[in-house]
N, C-alpha and C positions, 0 to 999 in steps of 0.2 A: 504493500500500500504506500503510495505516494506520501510527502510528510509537507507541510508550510508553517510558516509560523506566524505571528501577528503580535506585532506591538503597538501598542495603544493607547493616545494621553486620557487616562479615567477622569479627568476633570471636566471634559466636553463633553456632552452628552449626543452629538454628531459619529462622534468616534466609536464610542461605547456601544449604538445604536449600527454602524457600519460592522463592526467587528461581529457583535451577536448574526446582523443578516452573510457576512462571509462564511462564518464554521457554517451556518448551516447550506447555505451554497455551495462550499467545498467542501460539506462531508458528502452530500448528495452525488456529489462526480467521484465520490469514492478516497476523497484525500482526507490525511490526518492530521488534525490542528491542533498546534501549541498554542498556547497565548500566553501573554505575560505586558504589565505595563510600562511605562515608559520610567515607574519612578522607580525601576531596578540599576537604571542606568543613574541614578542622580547623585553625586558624591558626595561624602561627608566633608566635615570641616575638623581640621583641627587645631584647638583654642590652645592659649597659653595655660592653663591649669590641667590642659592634656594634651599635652603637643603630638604625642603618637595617634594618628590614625588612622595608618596603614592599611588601605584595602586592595590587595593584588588587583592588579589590571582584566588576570585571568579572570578572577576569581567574583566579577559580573556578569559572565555566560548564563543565560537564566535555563535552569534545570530542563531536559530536554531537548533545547536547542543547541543543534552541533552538525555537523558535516554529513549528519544524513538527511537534514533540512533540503530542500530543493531551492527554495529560497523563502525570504520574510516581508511582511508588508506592512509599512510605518503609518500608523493614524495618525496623523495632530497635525504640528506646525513645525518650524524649524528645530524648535529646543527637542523634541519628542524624535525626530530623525538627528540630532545630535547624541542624544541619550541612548538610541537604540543604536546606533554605531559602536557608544563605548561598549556597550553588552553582545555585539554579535561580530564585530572584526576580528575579538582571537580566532573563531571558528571559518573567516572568510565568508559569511556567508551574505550573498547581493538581494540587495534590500528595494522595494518598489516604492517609493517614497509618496503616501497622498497627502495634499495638503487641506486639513481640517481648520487653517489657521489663519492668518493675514499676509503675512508676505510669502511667505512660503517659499525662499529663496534656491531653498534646497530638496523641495520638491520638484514630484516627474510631473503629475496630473491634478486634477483637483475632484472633490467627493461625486461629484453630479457624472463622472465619466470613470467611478471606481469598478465594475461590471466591463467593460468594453478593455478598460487597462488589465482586468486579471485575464481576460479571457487571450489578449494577445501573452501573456508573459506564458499562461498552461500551452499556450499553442508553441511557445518557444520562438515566437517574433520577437526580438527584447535582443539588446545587445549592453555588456556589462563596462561599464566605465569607473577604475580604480584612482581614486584620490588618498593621496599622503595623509596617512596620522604622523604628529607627535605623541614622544613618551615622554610627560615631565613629571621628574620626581625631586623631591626636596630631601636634602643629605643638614644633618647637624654633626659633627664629625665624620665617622664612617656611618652611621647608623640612617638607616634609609627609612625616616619619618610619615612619607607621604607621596604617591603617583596615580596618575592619569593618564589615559591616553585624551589625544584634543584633536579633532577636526579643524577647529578654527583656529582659537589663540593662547597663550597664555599671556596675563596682563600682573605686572607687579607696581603695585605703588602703595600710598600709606593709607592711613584712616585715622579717625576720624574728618580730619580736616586735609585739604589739597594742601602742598606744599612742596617744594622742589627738596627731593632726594639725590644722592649720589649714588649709581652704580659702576662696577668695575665690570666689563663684558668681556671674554672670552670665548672666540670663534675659534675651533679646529688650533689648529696649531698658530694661526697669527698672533699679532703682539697684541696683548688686551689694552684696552680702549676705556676709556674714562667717561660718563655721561651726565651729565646733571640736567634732570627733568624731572615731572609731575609722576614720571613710572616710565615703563618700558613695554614693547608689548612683542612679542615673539609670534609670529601668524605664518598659516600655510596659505598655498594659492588658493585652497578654498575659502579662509577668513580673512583675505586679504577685501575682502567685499563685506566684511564685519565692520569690529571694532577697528579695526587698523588703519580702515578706507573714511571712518571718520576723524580720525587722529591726523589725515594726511598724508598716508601711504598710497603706493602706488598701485591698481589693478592688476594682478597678475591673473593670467588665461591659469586655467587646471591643464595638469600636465607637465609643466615646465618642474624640473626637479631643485626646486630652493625652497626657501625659507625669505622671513622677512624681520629687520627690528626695526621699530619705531617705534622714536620716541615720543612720551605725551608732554607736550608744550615744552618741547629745549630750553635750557636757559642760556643756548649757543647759535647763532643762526648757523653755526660749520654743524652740529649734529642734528643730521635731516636720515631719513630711512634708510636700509641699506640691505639690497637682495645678495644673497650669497648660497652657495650649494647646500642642499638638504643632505648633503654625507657629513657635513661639518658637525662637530657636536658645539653645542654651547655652555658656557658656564657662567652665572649670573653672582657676583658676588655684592651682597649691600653693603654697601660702605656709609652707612649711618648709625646714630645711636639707639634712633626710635625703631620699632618694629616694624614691617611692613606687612601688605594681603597679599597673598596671590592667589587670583582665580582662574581658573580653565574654563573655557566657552561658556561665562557669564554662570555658572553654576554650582561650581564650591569649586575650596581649596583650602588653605593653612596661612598661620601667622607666620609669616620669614624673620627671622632675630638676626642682630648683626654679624654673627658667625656664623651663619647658614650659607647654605650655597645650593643653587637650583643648577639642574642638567636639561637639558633639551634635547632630545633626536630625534631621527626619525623613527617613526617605530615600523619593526615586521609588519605589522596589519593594516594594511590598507583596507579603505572603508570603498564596497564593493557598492556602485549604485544602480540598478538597472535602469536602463533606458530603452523607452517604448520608437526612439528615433534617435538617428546621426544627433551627438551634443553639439547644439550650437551654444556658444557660451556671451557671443554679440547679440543674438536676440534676449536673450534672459536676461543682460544688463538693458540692454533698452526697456522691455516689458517692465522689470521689477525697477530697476534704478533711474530710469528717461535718460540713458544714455547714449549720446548721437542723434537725440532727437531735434530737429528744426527747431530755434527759438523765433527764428525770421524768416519772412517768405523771401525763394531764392530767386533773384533776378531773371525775369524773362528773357532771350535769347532777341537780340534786334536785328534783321536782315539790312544791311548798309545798301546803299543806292548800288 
């Protein structure tokens, strides 16, 4: 018997309501359904009165789902196909992304054509498009505190209040780099259309094999973004007195203390996206972001005597 799986944000009732009519749509043709929600993927925090709280990367696989999945299908919005990435990339397995949600950046289709989208993917019309995770994890000497894998970014800066911090960055083997800004932000080509893209980074197409930092509001106009290969690892050192955040794709993370040190790389697991057509990645920023779109009508063409 055939296997799929479904993840799904329980706080919509669109979602909930899609998932319950899919098992039974897909038990009907014979296929066997996982389910499991989106807040398997959501990660903890951890506080300075408990700075451990290590939860394996593996170790969000949610029970049942694994490589003999055929594939799985995201209910929600962005955060919900963020989520279901950290929980299903150890196992590889390519995800059909609907979007229940508002922007839906990282969505294939949307709920009113979820029936038409499953029926191409069981027909095996669908071709799979692999995007770069990062693996970051948080070290306090040797002892490894805290990790995630991220789709999009990680971001470090402080709290309560904005303030310009110092960080010491370390790329791969180059000579580490000094920064003073509001935080830092570490993004793959996917999140480069996140946080990063409102920080003042640059757009980069999916595919290209880098990484990106930038920083939030320089207190230098010489430190401006900077794309470099995603084989490099990075090492974030704070060079401050006060404590810093750090969060992964807007959804948790750990206090950074002066002697901590974050790592960045790429991780094995690339998040596996299906796609119901050729990715165009210039139409999606126009549709979602008005990108390239006319602000002015273009000059008509005038025939000379």
């Amino acid at each position: 018997m055939p296997k799929a799986g479904i993840i799904y944000n329980d706080s919509k009732p669109s979602a909930e309501r899609a998932t319950q009519e899919l098992i039974t749509w897909l038990s009907d043709l014979g296929w066997e359904v996982r389910t499991t929600t989106g807040w398997g993927g959501i990660l903890g925090y951890a506080r300075p009165e408990s700075p451990v709280c290590h939860t394996p990367i593996e170790s969000l696989v949610p029970p049942g789902f694994d490589d003999g999945l055929a594939f799985a299908i995201a209910l929600g919005g962005d955060g919900t196909v963020l989520s279901a990435f950290r929980q299903v990339a150890p196992c590889k397995l390519p995800v059909l992304a609907i979007n229940t949600g508002h922007m839906g950046f990282l969505t294939e289709t949307y709920l009113p054509h979820l029936q038409e989208a499953i029926k191409e993917v069981l027909e095996n019309r669908y071709i799979v498009e692999q995007r770069t995770m990062m693996s970051v994890r948080l070290y306090r000497d040797d002892t490894l505190l805290w990790e995630a894998l991220s789709l999009n970014e990680m971001v470090l800066h402080r709290e309560p209040l904005t303030s310009m911090c110092h960080f010491e960055v370390a790329i791969g083997s180059h000579a580490p780099v000094d920064i003073a800004a509001d935080g830092v932000i570490i993004s793959t080509p996917t999140g480069s259309t996140a946080y990063a893209l409102s920080a003042g980074g640059p757009v980069i197409t999916p595919g290209i094999p880098v990484m990106q930092l930038v920083p939030i509001c320089p207190h230098s106009l010489a430190s401006r973004s900077l794309v470099f290969a995603n084989t490099e690892t990075v090492k974030i050192y704070p060079a401050n007195r006060h404590r810093l955040v750090m969060v992964v794709d807007g959804n948790g993370g750990c206090y950074v203390l002066p002697n901590d040190r974050i790592e960045i790389a790429q991780s094995p697991y690339p998040a596996c996206f299906i796609r119901l057509q050729k990715p165009e990645f210039f139409r999606v920023l126009r549709e979602k972001l008005g990108w390239g779109l006319p602000h002015i009508s273009k000059p008509t063409s005038v025939e000379l005597p």
